[in-house]
N, C-alpha and C positions, 0 to 999 in steps of 0.2 A: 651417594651423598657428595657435594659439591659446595665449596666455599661460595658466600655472595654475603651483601652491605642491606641493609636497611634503615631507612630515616622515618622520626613519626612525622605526618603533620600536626601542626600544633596551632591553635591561636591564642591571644591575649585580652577577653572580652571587656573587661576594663582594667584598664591603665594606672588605676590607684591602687589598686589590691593586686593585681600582678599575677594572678593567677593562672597558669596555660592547663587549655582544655585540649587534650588529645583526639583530634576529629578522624584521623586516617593513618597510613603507610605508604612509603615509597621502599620498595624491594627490587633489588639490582641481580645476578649473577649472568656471567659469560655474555656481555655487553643486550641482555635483554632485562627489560626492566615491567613490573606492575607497578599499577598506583590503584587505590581504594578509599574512599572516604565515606566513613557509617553516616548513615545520612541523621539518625539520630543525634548523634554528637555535633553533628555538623550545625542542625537546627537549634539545639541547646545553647553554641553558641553565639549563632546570629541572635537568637532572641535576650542574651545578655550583654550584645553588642550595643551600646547607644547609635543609632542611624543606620543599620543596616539591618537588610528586611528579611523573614525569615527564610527565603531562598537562596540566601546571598551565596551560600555554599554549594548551591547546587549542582553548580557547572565545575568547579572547582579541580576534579578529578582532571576532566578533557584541560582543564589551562596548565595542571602542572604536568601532565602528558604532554602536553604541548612545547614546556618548559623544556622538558626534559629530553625530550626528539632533537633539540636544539643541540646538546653535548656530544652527539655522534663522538666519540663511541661513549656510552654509562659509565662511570667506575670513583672512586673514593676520589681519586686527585680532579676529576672534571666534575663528579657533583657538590664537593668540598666550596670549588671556587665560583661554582653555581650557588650555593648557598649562604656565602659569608656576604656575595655580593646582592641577594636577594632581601628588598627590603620589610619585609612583614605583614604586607598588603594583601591579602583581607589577611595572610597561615604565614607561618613561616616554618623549617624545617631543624630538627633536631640534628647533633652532631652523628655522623656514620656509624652503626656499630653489625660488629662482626654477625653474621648468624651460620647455622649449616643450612643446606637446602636440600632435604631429604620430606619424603612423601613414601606412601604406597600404589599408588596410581599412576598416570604419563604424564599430568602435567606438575611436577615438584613444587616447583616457582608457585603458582596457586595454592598450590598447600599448605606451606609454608606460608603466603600471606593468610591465609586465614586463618591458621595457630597465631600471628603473630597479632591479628583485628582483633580474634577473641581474647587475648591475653593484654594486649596494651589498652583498647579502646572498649570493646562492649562490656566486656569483666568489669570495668571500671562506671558506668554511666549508672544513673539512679533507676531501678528499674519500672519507674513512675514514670519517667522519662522519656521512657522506646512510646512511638507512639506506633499506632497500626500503620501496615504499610497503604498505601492510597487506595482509597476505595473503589475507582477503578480500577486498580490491580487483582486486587481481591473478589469484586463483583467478576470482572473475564474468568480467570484463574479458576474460582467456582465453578463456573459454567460449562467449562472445558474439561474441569477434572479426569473425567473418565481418560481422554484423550491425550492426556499426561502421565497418567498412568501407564496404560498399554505403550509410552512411548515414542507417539506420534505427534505431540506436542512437547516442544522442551521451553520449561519454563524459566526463567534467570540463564539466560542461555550464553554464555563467553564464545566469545568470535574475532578472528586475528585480522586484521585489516589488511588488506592484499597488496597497500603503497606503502605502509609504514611498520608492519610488522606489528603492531600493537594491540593488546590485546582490550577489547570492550567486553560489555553483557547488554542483550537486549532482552526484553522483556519476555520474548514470545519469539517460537520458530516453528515450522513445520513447513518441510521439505526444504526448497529453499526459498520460502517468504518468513519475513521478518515484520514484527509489531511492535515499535513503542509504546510507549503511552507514556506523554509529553507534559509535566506538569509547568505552566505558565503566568508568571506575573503579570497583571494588565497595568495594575497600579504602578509600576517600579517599567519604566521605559527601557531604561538601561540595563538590568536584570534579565526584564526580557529578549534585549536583543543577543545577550550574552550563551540566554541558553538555547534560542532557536539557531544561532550560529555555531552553537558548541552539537548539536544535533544533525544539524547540516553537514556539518564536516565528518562526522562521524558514520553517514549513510555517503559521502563522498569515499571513504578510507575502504567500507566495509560491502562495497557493492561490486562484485565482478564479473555477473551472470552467474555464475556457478553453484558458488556456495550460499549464495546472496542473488537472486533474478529480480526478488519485491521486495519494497521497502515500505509500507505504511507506518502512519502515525496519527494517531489521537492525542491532538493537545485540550488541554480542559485546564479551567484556573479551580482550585479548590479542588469543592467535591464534584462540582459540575460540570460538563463537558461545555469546551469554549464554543460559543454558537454565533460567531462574530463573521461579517461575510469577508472568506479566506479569500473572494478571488482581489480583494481590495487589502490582506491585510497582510503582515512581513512574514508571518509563518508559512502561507502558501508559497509565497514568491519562494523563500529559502528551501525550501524543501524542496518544491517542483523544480529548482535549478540543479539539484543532484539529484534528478530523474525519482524523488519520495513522490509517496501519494498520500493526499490526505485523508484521514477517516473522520467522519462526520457524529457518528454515535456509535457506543459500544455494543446494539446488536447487531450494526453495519462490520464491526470487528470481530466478532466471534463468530458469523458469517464466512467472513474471509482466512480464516485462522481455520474453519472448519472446510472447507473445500480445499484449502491447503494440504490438509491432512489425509484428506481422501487420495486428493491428485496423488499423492507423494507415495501412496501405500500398494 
């Protein structure tokens, strides 16, 4: 068991009523940090947000990781003065409080955030509310079951980025090829470019030949996969500039996710 700090994220969807919606967590110890944001909460609050779209939070996690890479090294006094000075735009962050960081497995830190997701944020949301996870996630996921099972596919898979130390989840992994599945605002310009660049960076951090040789991704807006021509459009570019490949449809990805598995075995 090991001392460390935790902050929730929080927002304030309207401004008369004052209300703050607990969307995530920020967890610190021995200057390495998680950050997690339920995506349900997150959306709860975009949609009681006036003007912001319901993705708004989507990237959210990769900006306060981002934030937070900034404070080299993590700890109460550097994200104290990260936080007073942090103006509320879209989340802002709760005062530090103590926690232990004890687990029964090797990664504690994880642990520990997820006792603390389920007790501050999902415990908490109306359970009308969770909505399904994206039905591309679910349609691959089905597909593949078996193959997740016996272990040769890991699904919601955490993976530490080899320039930043940080820890992500992708979608999908078997051996070492990697699959997102990139959910996309056409509508919301700015959204979008927020989360193909929060993506980008993310197969930038997390690709080393090694552990990480493929990196695909399936962008789709809604329930449909995006069918918009990538070699004109800013997702291609972004991704194809940290060496990502694009997927076109998801029996193009369970394809590739299945010979991954073989190759690997």
């Amino acid at each position: 068991m090991s001392k460390g700090y935790y902050s929730v994220i929080r927002c304030i969807p309207d401004p008369a009523r004052g209300e703050l919606l607990n969307i995530g967590v920020v967890i610190w110890a021995n200057k390495r940090f998680l950050v997690d944001v339920d995506r349900a909460a997150a959306r709860r609050a975009a949609k009681e947000t006036p003007g912001l779209s319901l993705d708004s939070f989507d990237s959210a996690a990769e900006m306060i990781n981002a934030r937070l890479l900034d404070l080299d090294p993590i700890n109460k006094t550097t994200f104290e003065k990260m936080r007073k000075n942090h103006r509320g735009v879209p989340f802002l962050f709760s005062e530090p409080q103590f926690v232990n960081i004890s687990g029964i497995g090797t990664d504690n830190l994880s642990e520990s955030l997820e006792r603390l997701m389920d007790r501050l944020i999902a415990a908490h949301r109306p359970r009308s509310a969770i909505p399904a996870s994206p039905p591309l996630v679910d349609l691959l996921e089905g597909n593949i079951l078996p193959l997740i099972a016996l272990g040769k596919v890991r699904a919601r898979c955490p993976l530490v980025g080899r320039k930043t130390n940080h820890e992500y989840h992708v979608d999908f992994k078997a051996g070492s090829t990697v699959l997102d599945i990139l959910m996309l605002d056409v509508q919301d310009d700015e959204a979008l470019m927020r989360r193909i660049g929060a993506e980008a960076y993310k197969i930038y951090d997390l690709t080393d030949g090694a552990a990480v040789a493929n990196y695909y991704v399936l962008p789709f807006t809604g329930s449909e996969v995006e069918q918009r021509r990538f070699d004109a459009d800013p997702t291609q570019k972004a991704i194809s500039s940290v060496a990502g490949k694009i997927v076109a449809t998801v029996n193009e990805a369970e394809t590739i996710i299945r010979q991954a598995a073989e190759e690997a075995a």
